[in-house]
C-alpha positions, -999 to +999 in steps of 0.1 A: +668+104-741+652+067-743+678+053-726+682+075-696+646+071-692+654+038-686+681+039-668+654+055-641+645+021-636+672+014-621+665+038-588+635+012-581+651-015-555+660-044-573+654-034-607+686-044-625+670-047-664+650-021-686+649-029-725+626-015-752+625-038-783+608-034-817+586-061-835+612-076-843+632-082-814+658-062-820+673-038-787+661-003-791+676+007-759+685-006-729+692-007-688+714-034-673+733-036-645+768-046-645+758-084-637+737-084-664+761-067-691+757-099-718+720-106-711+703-110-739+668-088-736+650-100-762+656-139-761+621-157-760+604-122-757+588-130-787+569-163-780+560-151-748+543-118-765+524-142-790+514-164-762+502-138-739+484-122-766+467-159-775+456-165-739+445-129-737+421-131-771+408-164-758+400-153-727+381-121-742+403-099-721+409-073-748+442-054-756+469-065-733+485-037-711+508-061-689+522-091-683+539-099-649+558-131-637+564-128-596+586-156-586+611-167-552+639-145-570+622-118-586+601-104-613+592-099-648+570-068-665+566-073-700+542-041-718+534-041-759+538-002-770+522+010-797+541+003-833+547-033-820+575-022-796+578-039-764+588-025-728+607-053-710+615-046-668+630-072-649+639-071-611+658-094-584+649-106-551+618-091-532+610-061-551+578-044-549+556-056-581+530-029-573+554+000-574+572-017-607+536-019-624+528+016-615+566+025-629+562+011-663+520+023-667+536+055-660+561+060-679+547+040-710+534+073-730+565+090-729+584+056-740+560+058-769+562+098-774+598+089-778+594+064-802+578+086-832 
């Protein structure tokens, strides 16, 4: 069930990665297109959590919800789940960030419901 609810993802234009991880980086389930077969999710996930969370504490921003990288040749949505999991979306070329931030807030809950 995770994984096809992940593989939604992949109607979004340019999405072409969808990964939840657990605490310790390890795949729960995953999304990639055929490009991406070998991509390795979870590589430097972990030091980017721990930094995000650093910035965010000293910043007196509270509990992270999401962290988003917008570049030239796409994007990045990382979002912490509850029991230390980790939602991971990542998208190519011009792809609407808005829509992809509204995509992961919304389906979040159920990622967790599915997670217990």
């Amino acid at each position: 069930m995770l994984q096809r609810l992940l593989a939604t993802f992949g109607r979004i234009d340019g999405v072409q990665a969808a990964a939840v991880v657990d605490v310790d980086m390890n795949e729960i389930a995953t999304f990639l297109t055929p490009e991406l077969k070998d991509l390795e999710i979870s590589h430097g996930l972990s030091d980017s959590l721990r930094e995000i969370g650093r910035a965010s504490s000293q910043a007196s921003l509270g509990n992270l919800q999401q962290f988003w990288v917008e570049s030239e040749s796409g994007n990045i949505i990382i979002a912490p789940l509850s029991g230390g999991f980790s939602l991971f979306v990542s998208s190519q070329g011009t792809a609407n960030i808005g829509r992809l931030r509204h995509e992961v807030r919304a389906r979040t809950s159920v990622i967790e419901d599915l997670l217990r």
